[in-house]
N, C-alpha and C positions, 0 to 999 in steps of 0.2 A: 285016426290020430291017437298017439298015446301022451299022458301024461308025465310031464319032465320028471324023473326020480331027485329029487334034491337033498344035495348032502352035503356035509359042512364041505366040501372040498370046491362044490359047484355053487359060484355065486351066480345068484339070480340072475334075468336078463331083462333089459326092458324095452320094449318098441314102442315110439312116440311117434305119433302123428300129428302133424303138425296143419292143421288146418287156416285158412282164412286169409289175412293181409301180413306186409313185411314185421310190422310191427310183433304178433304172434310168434312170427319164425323167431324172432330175437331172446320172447320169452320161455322158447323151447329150448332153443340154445345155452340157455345157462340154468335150465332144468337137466338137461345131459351130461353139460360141464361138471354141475354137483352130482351125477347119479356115479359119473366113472370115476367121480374124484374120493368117490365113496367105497369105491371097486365094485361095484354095478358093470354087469355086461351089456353093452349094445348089439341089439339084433338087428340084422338090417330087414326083417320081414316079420311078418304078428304070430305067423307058424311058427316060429324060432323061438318065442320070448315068451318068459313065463310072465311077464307081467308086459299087458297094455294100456297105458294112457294115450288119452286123446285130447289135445289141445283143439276147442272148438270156435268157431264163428258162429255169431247171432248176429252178423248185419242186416242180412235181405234174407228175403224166404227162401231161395234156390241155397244160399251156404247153411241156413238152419238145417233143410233135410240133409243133405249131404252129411253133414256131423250125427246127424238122428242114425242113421242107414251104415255109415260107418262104426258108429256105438252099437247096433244092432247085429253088427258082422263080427263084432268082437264078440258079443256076448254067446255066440254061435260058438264062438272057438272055446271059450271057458265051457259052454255045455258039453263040447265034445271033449274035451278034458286035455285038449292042444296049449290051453294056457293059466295061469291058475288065478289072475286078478284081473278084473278090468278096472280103472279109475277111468270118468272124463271132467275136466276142468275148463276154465276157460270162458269166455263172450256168453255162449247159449249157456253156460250155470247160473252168469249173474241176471241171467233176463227169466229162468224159467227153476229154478233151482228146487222147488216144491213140487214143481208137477212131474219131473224129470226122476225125483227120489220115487214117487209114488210111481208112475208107469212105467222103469225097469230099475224093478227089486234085484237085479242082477248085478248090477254095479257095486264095486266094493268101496265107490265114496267120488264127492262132488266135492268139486272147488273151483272159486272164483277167479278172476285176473289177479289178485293181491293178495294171494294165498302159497305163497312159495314155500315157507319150512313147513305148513300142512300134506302138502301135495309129496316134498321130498319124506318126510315122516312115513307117509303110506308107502311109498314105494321102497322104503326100508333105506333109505341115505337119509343126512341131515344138511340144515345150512351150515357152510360154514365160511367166515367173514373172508381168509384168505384166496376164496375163489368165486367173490362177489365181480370180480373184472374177468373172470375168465368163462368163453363159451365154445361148446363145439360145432362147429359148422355145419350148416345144414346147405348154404350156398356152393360153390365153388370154391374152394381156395384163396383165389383172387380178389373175391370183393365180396363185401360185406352190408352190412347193414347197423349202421350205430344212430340207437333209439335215443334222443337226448331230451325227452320230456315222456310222463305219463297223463292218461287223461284228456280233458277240455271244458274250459269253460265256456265256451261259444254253446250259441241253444240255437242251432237252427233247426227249425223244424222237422226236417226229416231226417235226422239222425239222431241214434238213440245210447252213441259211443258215450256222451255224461253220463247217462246210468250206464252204462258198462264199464266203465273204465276209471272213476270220479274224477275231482276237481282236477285241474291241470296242477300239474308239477314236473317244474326242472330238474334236469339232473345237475348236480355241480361240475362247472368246470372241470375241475381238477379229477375229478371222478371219468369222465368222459376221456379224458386224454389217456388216465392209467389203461382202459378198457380200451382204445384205439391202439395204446404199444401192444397191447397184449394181441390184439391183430391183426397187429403188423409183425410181429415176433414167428405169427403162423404164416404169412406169407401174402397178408392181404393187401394187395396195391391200388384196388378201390375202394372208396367210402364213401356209402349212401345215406347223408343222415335222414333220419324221419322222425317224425312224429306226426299225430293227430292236425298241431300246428306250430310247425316251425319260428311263427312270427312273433309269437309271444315270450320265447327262450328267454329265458333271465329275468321277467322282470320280477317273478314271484321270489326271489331267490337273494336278487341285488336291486332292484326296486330303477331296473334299467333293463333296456334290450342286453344282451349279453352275446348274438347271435353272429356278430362280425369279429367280435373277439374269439369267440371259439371259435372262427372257420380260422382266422389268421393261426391262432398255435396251431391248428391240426396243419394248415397249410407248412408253416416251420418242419413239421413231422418230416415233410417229404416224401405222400404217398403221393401216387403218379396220377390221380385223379380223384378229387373230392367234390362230391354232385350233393345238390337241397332238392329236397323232395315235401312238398305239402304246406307247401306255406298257404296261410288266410289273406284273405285280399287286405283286411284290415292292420293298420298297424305292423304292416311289413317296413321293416327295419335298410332302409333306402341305401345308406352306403354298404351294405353287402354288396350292390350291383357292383361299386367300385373296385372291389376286391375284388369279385372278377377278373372284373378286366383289367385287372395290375399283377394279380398271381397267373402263372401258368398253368397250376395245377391244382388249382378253381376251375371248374365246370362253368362256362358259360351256358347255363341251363335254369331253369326253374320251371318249380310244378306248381300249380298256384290255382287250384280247382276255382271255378268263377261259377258256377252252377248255372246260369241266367244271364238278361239282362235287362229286361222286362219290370217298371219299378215297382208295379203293381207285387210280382212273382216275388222279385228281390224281398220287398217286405213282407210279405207272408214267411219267406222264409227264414225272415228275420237276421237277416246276412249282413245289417249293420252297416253296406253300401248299400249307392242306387247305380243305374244306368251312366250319369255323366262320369260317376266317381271312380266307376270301374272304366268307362274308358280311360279318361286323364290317368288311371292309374297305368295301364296299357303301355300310352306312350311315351308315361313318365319312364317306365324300366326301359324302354326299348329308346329314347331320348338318353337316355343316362348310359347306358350301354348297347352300343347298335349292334354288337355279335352274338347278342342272346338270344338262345332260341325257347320259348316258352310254350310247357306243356299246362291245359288246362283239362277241365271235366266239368262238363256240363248236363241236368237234368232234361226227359222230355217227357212230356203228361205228370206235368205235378199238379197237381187237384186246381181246378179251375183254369188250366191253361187253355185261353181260347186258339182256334188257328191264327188270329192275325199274332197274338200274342208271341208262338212258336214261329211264324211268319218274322217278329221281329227279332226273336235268337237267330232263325237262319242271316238274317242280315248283317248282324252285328257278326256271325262268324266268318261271312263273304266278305266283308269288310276289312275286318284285322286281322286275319290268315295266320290263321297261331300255325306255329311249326309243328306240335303235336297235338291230338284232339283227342280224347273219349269222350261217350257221351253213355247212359243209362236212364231205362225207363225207368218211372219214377214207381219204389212199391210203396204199398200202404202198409207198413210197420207198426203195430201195435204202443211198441214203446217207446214213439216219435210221438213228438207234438201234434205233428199231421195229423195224425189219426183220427184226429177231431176235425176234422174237416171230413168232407162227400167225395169221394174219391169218383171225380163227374167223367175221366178218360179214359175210354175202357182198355184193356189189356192189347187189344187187337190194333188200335191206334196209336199207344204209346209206342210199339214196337213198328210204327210203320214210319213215324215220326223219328226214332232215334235212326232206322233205317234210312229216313231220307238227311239228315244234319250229316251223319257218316260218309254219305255217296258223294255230299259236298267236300267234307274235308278230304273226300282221296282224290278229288280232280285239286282241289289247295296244294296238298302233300306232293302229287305226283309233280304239279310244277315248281313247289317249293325244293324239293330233289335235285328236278334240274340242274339246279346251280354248281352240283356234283360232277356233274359230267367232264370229264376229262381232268379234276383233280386230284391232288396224290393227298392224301388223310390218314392222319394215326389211329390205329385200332388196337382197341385190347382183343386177341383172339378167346373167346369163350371156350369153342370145341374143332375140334377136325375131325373129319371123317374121309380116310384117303387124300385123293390131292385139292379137298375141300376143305377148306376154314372159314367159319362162321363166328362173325366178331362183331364190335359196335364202336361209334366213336364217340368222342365225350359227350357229344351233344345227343344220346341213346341212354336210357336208363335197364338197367336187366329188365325183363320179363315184358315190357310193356314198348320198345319202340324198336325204330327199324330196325333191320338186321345185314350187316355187309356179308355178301356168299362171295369167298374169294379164291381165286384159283392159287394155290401154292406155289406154281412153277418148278416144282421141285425143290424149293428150300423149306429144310424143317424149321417148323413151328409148333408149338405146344398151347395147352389152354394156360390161360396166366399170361402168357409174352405181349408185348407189345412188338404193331408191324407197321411197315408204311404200306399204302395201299392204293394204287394208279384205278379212279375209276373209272370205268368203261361205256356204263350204263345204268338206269337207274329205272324202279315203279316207285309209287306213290308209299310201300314200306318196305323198300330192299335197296338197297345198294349191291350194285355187281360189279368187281374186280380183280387185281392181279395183284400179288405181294409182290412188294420190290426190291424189302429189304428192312432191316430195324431202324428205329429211331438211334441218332447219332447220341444221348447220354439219355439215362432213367432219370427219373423223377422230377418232371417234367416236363413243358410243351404241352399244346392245344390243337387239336385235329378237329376242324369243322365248325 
């Protein structure tokens, strides 16, 4: 590889990677937005670019190496003289930022989650306030990701997001909406909000939830589907459910991590419910609105979990048959509370444990699906491949849940479109069917 010749004529280029959860992608997004807005090139490869950043995860151990290994592969490319900067920023600076400077003197500089005109500085762009709403996409087109708090205040034990990310903070209203037109202006017809925790939106800000307010104007917007993601079992904001099920382009969905259920577990991990609380909470959402389908995430071998213990998570998930499920062994994270505990579950059992909670929710899922069979359902088409189209219906989040494989019949379809979809067949995470035609008006209507 040779070395890019740069001259005033050739502006720099820069290739991001974008490493870890949604949340990250969002703040890569408007690290690109200001790099082009700067006249910075994007490369779509680390060979192409004279400059590489690396937007990193420090959550669990497997996304730390991963960031280590990819910061390692850049630094390969500056020695062969393919690229002339590396920066990495992000999760793993703010958990390791000293030992990181010290064991690769190769990097041309480290910065935290809250380090934006640093990060743009190095890479030769600046902030500037008129393109604080605007981001380039790293998703598809079609749907996006709108981050509406930073941070958390919650301590539960096993996560280590408070130091990485500090205190929780909302974004304002009004801020969130301008940054939604500007993604809808690019073409984006779904919106995923997220954050750390969704439940607590507004109150740091207006000294009140604020979190049905803002789904109402975005719903006014008139984007074709608006989905919550990550909401805390605590202090979740109850006539949301309402708005649901009164808008139609509200997502009957929520993701609402429950980790346990176990009251012993609960409080070690300091989760601020117990056992009854989280049921009653259960059936209060699914009482309040019967059409939702709720995704949760639950741990397994968290330090002292006994078997009957895990024995009474598998119940409580045979029980309530959540429509979507993850589950993850539990790691012992240095800069978790946990860590101060005996990590008493070994590696070989945690994983045989998340492997059996899993095996249950696909025999759940597989007859939860069921209820598909021979239904016709709106789908946003993601991608096609020949006379294949592969989409999801409101009640699917990107990356993480089922996926409809449908046969086109020979009408075109595009990624972005919305279709109607007769289905035919179903497994515990696929939906199989045939297009049959568009929905009769955009922006709007409820599929599934």
């Amino acid at each position: 590889m040779t070395r890019h010749n740069h001259t005033a004529a050739h502006a720099p280029s820069l290739f991001l990677l974008s490493l870890g959860c949604s949340k990250n992608t969002v703040d890569s997004e408007r690290i690109l937005a200001h790099a082009t807005g700067c006249s910075l090139g994007v490369a779509e490869v680390a060979e192409d670019a004279d400059i590489i950043l690396i937007n990193t995860c420090g959550f669990i151990l497997d996304a730390k190496e991963e960031s280590i290994n990819e910061t390692l592969s850049a630094i390969e490319l500056k020695k062969a003289g393919s690229v002339r900067e590396v920066y990495v920023m992000g999760c793993l600076v703010e958990l390791y930022r000293k030992e990181l400077a010290e064991e690769l003197p190769e990097v041309d500089g480290f910065f935290g989650t809250r380090e934006l005109p640093g990060v743009l500085a190095a890479i030769g762009a600046r902030y500037r306030e008129e393109l604080s709403d605007e981001r380039r996409l790293l998703t598809p087109k079609h749907h996006a990701w709108l981050k509406i708090s930073e941070g958390c205040n919650r301590r539960c034990s096993f996560c280590s997001i408070p130091k990485i990310r500090g205190p929780y903070h909302s974004q304002p209203v009004d801020q969130l909406l301008r940054e939604a037109r500007a993604l809808q202006v690019k073409g984006v017809r779904e919106l995923n909000l997220i954050a750390q925790d969704i439940s607590l939106y507004g109150y740091d800000l207006y000294g009140k939830s604020a979190l049905n307010d803002l789904v109402l104007r975005l719903s006014d917007m008139e984007f074709e589907w608006i989905r919550l993601l990550y909401a805390y079992p605590l202090n979740f904001p109850m006539e949301v459910l309402d708005t649901m099920r009164e808008r139609e382009n509200i997502c009957n969905y929520l993701d609402m991590p429950l980790q346990h259920i176990n009251d012993r577990i609960l409080r070690s991990m300091q989760r601020g419910v117990g056992r009854q609380e989280t049921i009653n909470l259960v059936e209060g959402i699914r009482e309040r609105n019967p059409n939702i389908r709720i995704r949760t995430t639950m741990i397994a071998g968290y330090p002292g979990e006994t078997r009957a213990e895990f024995e009474e998570l598998l119940e409580f998930v045979r029980a309530t048959r959540f429509d979507r499920l993850g589950c993850f062994p539990y790691r012992h994270e240095e800069h978790s509370p946990a860590y101060a505990l005996e990590d008493t579950v070994s590696d070989a059992e945690k994983e045989e444990r998340v492997g059996e909670l899993m095996e249950l929710q696909e025999g759940i899922s597989t007859e939860n699906n069921r209820r598909y069979d021979g239904t016709v359902l709106k789908v946003v088409i993601d991608e096609v491949e020949g006379p294949t189209a592969f989409g999801r219906t409101s009640c699917d989040a990107p990356e993480v849940d089922n996926e409809c494989i449908l046969d086109t019949a020979g009408m075109q379809v595009v990624p972005g479109e919305f279709a109607m979809a007769e289905i035919h067949d179903t497994t515990a995470y696929e939906l199989h069917g045939t297009i049959i035609g568009k929905p009769a008006f955009a922006g709007g209507g409820r599929a599934g």
